[in-house]
Backbone as a printed PyTorch tensor [residue, N CA C, xyz], in Angstrom:
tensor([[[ 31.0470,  10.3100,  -3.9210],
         [ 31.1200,  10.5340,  -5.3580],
         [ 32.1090,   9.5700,  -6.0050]],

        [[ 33.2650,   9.1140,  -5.2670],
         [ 34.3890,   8.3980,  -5.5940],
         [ 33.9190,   7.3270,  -5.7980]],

        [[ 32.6260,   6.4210,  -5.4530],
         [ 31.8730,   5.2920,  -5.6250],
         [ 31.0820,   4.8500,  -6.7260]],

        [[ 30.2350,   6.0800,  -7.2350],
         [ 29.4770,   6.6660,  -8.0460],
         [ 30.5670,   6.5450,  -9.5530]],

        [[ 31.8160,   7.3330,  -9.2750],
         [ 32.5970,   7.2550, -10.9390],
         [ 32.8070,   5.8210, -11.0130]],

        [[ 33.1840,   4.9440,  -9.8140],
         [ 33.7490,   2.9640, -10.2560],
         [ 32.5350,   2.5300, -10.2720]],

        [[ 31.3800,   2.7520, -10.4200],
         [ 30.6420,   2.1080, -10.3210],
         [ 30.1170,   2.0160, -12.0200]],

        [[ 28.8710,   1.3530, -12.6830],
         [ 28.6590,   1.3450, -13.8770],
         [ 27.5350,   1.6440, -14.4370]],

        [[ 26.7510,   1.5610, -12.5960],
         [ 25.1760,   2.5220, -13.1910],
         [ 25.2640,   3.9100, -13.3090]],

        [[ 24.2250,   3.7230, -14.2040],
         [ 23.5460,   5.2590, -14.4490],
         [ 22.7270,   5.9520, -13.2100]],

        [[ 22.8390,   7.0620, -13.1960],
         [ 22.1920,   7.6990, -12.0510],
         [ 21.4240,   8.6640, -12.7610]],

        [[ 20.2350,   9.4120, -12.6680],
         [ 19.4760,  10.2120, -12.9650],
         [ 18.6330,  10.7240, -12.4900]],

        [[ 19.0340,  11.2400, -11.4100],
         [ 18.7340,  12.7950, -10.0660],
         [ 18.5090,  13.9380, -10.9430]],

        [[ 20.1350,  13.9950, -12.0250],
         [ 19.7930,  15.6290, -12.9330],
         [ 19.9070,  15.0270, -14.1940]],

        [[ 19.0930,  15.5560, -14.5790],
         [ 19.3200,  15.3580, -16.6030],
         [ 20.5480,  16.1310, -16.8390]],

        [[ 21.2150,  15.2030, -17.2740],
         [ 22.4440,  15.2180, -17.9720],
         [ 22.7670,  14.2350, -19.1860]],

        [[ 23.3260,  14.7400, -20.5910],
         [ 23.6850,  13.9970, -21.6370],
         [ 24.8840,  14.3600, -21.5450]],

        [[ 25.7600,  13.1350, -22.2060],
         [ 26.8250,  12.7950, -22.7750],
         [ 27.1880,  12.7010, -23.6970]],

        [[ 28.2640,  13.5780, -24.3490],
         [ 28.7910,  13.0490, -25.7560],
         [ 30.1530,  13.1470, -25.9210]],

        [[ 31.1380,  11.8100, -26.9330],
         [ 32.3110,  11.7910, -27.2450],
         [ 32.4750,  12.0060, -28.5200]],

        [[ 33.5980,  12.5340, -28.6530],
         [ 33.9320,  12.1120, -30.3420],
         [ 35.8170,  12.2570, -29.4170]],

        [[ 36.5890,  12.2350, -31.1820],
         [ 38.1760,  11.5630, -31.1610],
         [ 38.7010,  12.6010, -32.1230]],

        [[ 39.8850,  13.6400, -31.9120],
         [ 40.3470,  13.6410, -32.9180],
         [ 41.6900,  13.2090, -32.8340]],

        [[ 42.3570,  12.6630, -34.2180],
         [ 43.9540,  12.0140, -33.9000],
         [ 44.6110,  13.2030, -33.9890]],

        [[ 45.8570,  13.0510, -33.2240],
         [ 46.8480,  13.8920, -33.1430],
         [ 48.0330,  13.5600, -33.6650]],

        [[ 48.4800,  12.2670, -33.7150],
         [ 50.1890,  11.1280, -34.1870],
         [ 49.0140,   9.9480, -34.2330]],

        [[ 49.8200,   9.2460, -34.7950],
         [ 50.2620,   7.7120, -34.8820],
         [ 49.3830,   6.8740, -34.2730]],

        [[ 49.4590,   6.8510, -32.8380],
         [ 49.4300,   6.5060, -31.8140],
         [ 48.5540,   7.4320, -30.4530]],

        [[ 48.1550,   8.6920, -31.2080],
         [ 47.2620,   9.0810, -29.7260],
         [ 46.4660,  10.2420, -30.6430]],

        [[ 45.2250,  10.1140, -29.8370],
         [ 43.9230,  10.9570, -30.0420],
         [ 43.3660,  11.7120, -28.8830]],

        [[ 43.1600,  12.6400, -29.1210],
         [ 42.5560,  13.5270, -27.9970],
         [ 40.9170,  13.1090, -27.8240]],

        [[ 40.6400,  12.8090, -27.0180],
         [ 38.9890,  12.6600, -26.8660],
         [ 38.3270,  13.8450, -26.1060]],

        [[ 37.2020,  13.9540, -26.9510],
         [ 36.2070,  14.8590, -26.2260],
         [ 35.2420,  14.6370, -25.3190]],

        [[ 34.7380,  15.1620, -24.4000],
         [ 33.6770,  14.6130, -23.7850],
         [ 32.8300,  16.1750, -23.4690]],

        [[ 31.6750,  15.9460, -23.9660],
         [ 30.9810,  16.9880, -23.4910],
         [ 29.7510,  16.5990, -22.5900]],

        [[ 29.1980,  17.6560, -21.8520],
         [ 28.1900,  17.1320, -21.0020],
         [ 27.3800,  18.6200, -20.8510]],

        [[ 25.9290,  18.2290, -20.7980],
         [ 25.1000,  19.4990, -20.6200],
         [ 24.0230,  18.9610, -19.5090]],

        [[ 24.0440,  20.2280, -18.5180],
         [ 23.3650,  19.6060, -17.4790],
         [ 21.9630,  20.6820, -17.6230]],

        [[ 21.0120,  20.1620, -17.5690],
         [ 19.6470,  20.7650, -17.2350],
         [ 19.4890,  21.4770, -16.0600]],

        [[ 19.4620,  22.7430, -15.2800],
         [ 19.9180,  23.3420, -14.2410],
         [ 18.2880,  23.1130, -13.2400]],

        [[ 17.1130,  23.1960, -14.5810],
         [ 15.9010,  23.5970, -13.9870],
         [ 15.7350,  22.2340, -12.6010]],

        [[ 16.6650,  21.2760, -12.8510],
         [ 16.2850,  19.8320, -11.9130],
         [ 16.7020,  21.0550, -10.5120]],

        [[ 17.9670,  21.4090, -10.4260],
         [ 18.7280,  21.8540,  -9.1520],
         [ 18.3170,  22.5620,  -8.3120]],

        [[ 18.3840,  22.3860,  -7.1610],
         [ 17.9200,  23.5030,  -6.2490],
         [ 19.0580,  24.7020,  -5.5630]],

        [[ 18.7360,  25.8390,  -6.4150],
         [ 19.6520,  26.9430,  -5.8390],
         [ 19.5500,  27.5090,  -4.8680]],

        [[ 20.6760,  28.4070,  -4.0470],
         [ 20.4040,  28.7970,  -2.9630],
         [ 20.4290,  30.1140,  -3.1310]],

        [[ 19.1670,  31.3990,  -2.7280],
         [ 19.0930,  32.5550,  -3.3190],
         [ 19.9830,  33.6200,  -2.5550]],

        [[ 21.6500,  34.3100,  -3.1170],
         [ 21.9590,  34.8840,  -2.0430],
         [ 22.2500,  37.0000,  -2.6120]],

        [[ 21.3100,  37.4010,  -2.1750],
         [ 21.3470,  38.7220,  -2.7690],
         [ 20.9950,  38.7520,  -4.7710]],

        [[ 20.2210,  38.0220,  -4.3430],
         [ 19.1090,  38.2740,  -6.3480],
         [ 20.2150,  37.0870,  -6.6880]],

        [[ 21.7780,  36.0640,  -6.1730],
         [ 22.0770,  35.7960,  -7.2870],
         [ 21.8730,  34.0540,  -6.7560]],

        [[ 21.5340,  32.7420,  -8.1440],
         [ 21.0460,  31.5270,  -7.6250],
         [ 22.7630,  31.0220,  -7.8390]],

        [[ 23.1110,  30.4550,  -6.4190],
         [ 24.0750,  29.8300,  -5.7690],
         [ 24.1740,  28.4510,  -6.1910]],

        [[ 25.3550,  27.5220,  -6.5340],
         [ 25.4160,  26.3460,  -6.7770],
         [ 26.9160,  25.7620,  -6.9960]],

        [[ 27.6600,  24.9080,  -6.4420],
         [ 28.5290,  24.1500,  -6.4000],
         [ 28.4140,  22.6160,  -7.6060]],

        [[ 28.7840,  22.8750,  -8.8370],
         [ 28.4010,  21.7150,  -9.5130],
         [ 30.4520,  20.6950,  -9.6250]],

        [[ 29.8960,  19.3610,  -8.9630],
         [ 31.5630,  18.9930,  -9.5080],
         [ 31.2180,  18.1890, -10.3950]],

        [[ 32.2170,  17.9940, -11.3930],
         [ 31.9790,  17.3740, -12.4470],
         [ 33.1400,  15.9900, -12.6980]],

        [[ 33.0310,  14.5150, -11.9620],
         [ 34.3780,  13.9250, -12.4700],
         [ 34.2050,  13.1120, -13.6190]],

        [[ 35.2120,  12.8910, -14.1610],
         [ 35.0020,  11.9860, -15.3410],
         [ 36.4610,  10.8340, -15.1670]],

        [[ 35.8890,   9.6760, -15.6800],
         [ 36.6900,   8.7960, -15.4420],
         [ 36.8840,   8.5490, -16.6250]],

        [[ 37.9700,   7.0110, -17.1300],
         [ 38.7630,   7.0230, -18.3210],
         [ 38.7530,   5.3160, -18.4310]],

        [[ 38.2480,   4.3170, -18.7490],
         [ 38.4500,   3.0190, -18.2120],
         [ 38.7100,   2.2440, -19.8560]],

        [[ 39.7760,   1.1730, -19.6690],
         [ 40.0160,   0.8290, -21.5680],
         [ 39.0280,  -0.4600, -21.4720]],

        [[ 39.0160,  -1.1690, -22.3240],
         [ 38.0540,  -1.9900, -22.6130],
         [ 37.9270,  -3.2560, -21.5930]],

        [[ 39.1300,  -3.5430, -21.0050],
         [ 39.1480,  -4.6450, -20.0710],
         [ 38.7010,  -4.2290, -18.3640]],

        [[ 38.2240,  -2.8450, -18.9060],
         [ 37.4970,  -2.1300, -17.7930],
         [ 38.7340,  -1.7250, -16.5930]],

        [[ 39.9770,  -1.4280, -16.9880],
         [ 41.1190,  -0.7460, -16.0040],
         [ 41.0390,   0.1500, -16.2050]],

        [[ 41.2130,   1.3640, -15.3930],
         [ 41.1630,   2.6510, -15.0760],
         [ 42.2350,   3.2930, -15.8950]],

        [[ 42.1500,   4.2010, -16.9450],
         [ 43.6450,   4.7170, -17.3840],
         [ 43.4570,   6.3020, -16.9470]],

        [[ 42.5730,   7.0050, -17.1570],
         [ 42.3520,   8.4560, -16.5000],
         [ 41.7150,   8.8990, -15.9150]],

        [[ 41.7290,  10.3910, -15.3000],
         [ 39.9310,  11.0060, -15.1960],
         [ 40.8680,  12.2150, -14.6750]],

        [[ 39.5230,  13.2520, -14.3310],
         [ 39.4680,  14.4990, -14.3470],
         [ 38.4970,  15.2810, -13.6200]],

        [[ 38.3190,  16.3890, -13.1580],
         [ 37.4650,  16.8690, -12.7130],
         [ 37.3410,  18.2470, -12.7800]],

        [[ 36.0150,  18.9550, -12.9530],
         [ 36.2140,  20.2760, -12.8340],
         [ 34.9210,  20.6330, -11.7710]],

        [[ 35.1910,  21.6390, -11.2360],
         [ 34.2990,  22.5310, -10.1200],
         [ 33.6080,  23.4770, -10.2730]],

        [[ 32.4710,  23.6310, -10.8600],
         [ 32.2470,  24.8400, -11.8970],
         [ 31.2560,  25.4870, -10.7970]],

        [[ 31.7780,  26.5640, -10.2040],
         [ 30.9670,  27.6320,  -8.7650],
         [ 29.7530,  29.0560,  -9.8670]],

        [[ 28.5450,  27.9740,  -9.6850],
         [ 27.3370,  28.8250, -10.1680],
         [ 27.2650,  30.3580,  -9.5860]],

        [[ 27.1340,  31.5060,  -9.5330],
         [ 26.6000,  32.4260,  -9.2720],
         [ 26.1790,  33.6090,  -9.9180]],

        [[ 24.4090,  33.0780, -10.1750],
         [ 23.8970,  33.4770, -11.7590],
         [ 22.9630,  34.3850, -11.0270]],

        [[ 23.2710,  35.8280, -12.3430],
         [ 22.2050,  36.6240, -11.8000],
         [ 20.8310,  36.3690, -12.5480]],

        [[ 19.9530,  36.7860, -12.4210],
         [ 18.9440,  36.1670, -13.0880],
         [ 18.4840,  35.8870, -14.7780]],

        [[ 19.1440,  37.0620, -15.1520],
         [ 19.1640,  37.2370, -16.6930],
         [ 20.3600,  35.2890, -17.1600]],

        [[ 21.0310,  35.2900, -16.6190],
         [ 22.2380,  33.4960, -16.4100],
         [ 21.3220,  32.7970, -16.3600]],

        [[ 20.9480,  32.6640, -15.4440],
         [ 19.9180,  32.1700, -14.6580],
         [ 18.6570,  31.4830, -15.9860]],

        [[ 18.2600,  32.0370, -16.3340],
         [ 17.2980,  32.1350, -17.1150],
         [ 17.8580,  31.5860, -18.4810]],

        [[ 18.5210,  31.7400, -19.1030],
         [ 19.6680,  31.5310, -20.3120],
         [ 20.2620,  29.9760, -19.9420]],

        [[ 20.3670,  29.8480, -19.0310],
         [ 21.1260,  28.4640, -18.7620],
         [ 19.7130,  27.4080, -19.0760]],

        [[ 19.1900,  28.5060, -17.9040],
         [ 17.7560,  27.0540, -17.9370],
         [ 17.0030,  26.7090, -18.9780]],

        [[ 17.0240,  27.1180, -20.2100],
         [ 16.8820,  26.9010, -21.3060],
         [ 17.8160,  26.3280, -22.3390]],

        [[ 19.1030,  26.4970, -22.0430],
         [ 20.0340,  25.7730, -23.2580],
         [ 21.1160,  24.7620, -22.5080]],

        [[ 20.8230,  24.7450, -21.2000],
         [ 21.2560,  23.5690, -20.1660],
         [ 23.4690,  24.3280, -19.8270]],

        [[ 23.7590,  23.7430, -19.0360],
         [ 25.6010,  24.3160, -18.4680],
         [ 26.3060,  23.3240, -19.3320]],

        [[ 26.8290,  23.5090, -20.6750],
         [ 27.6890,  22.8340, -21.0250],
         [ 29.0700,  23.1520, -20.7010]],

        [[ 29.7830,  21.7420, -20.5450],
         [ 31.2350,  20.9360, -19.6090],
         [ 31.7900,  20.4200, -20.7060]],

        [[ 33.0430,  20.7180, -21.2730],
         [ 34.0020,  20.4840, -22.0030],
         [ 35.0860,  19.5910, -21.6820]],

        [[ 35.6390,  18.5050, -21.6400],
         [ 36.8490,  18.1450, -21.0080],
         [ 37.5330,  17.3660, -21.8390]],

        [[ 38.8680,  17.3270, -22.2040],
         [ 39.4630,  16.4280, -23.3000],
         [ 40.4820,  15.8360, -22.8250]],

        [[ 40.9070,  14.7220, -23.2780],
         [ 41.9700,  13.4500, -22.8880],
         [ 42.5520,  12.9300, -24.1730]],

        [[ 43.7830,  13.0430, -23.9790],
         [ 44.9160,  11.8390, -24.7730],
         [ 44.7290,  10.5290, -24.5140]],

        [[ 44.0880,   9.6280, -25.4130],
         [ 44.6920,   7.9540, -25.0630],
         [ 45.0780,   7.6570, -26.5670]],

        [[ 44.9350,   6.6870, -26.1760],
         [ 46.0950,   5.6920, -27.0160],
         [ 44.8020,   4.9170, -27.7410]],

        [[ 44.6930,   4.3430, -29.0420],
         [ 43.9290,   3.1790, -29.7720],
         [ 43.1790,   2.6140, -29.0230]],

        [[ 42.2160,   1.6500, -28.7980],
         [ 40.9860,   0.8530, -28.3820],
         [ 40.0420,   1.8540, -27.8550]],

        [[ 39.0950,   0.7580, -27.4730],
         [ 37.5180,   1.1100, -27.1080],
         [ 37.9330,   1.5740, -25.7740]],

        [[ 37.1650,   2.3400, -25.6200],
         [ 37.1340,   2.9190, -24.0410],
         [ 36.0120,   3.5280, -23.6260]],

        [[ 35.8110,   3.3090, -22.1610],
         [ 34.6580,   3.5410, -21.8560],
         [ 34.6660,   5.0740, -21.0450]],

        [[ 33.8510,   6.3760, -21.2960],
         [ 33.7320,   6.9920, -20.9140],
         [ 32.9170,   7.6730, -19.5240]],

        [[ 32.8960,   7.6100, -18.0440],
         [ 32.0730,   8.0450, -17.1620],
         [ 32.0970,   8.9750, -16.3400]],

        [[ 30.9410,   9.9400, -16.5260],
         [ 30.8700,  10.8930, -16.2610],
         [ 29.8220,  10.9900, -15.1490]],

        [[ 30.0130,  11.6720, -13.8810],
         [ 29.5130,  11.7990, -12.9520],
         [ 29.3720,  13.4160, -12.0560]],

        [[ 28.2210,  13.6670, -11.9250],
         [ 27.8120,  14.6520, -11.6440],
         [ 27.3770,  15.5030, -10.0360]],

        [[ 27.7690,  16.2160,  -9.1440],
         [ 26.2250,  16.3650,  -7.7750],
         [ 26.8870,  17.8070,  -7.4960]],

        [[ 25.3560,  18.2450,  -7.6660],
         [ 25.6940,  19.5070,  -6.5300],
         [ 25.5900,  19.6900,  -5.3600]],

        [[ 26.0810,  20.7780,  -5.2250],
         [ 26.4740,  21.1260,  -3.6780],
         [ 25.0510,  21.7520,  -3.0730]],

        [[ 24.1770,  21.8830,  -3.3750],
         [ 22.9080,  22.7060,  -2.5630],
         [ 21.7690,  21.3330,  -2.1750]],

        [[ 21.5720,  20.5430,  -3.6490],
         [ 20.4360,  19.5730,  -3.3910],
         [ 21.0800,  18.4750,  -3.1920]],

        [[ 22.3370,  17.8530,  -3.0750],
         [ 23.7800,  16.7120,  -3.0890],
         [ 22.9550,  15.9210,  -3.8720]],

        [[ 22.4820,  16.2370,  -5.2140],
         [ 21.6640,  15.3250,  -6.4440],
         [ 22.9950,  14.9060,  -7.2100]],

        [[ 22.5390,  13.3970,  -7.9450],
         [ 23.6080,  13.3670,  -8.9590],
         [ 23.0730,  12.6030, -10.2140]],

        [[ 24.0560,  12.5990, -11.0990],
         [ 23.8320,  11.7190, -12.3700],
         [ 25.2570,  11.2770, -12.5670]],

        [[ 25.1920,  10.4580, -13.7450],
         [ 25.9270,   9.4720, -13.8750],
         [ 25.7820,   9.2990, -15.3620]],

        [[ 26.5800,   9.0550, -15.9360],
         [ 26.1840,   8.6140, -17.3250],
         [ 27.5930,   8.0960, -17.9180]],

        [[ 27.3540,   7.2200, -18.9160],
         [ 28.6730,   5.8910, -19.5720],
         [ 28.1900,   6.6560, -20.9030]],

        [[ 29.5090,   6.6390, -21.9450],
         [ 29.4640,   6.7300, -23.2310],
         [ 30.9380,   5.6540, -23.3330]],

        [[ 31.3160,   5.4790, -24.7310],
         [ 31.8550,   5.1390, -25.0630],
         [ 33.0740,   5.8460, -26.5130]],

        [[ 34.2870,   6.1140, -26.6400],
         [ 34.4350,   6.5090, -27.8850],
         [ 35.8450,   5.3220, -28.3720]],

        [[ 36.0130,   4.5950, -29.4830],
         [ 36.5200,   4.0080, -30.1250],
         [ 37.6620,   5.0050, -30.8180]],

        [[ 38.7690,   4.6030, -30.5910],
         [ 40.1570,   4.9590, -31.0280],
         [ 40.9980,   4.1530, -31.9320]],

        [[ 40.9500,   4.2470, -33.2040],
         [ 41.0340,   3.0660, -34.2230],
         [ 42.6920,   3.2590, -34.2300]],

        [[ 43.5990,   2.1570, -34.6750],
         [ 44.5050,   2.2590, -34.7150],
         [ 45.4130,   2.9340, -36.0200]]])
């Protein structure tokens, strides 16, 4: 997976979109958003007592315009949906929240995706601009 975030392709195993926006906080730094909604119906769950099983990690990287690494993050979000979830998700997709402090310029946003049942992934680049 550690290959997958330095890398610059897109991957698309699971439908997943990306979106940034910025809000300023001082002077000098803005919190960025990154949201991500993953389509569950791609995944293959594992059925354990009525409930569908799934390990989704989620990293996101942070890179400024000259393409150096300034952050990233990750979250582990442990599926175990009873079916009524289940059903609700697979229609309005698992939205992933994650926010970062930088500093002014362009930066490139990448977000990388795989679960733990089908080891599928995606990949996806946005970008959000931090004006000075």
């Amino acid at each position: 997976m550690q290959d997958a975030v330095f890398s610059r392709d897109e991957i698309y195993n699971l439908p997943l979109t990306l979106q940034t926006q910025y809000f300023k906080t001082g002077d000098s730094i803005a919190r960025a958003s990154v949201v991500s909604s993953l389509d569950i119906k791609a995944m293959r769950f594992r059925i354990v007592e009525g409930q569908h099983f799934d390990d989704v990690d989620f990293a996101t990287a942070i890179f400024d315009n000259d393409g150096n690494y300034v952050i990233d993050g990750g979250k582990l979000v442990k599926l175990r949906l009873e079916d009524d979830t289940f059903d609700r998700l697979s229609r309005t997709g698992l939205l992933v929240k994650s926010s970062f402090e930088l500093k002014p310029g362009k930066h490139l946003i990448r977000r990388v995706v795989r679960d733990s049942e089908g080891s599928q992934m995606a990949a996806r680049n946005g970008t959000v601009i931090i004006p000075n």
